[in-house]
Phi, psi and omega in degrees: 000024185275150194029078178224083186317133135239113237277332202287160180093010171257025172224183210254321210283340208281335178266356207296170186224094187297172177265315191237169153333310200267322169316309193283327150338293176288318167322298204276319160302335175305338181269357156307326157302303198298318157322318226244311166318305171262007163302311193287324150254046163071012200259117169271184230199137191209181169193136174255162178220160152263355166241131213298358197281337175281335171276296166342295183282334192288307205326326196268321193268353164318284178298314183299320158301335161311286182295330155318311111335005167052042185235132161258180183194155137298054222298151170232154146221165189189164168218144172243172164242133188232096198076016228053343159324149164246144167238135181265141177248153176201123198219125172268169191221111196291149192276324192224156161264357185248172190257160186264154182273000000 
């Protein structure tokens, strides 16, 4: 997890526990600028939640984003416990420094 921007705690949504599917859906595609800002300069990039149902959906949509910009990548995940929390992490690990053709 070394040199990794983590994005999460600049939105109110970033402690949320979502209800549905469709939230989390929406939540989690919303985060695509900020994510896509530093993909696109090669910096990798993560966000912890307590909800894993958002790690969940990040996982998938990481690499797609990623192959927008014509970058690979790694997804990592993880969780610590914080205060009795459990918080789930999601991180990506650029694959190449250089861009793919």
């Amino acid at each position: 997890m070394e040199n990794v921007i983590w994005i999460n705690g600049s939105h109110k949504e970033d402690t949320r526990i979502f209800d549905s599917e469709f939230e989390v859906d929406e939540w989690a595609r919303a985060l695509y600028p900020d994510f896509v800002a530093y993909l696109s300069e090669q910096t990798n990039v993560g966000y912890a939640t307590p909800d894993q149902k958002v790690i969940n959906y990040l996982t998938s949509l990481f690499p797609e984003w990623a192959d927008n910009i014509n970058l690979k990548v790694d997804v990592c995940t993880g969780k610590t416990e914080i205060n009795g929390q459990i918080i789930y992490k999601i991180w990506t690990v650029i694959c190449n420094l250089e861009r793919n053709s």
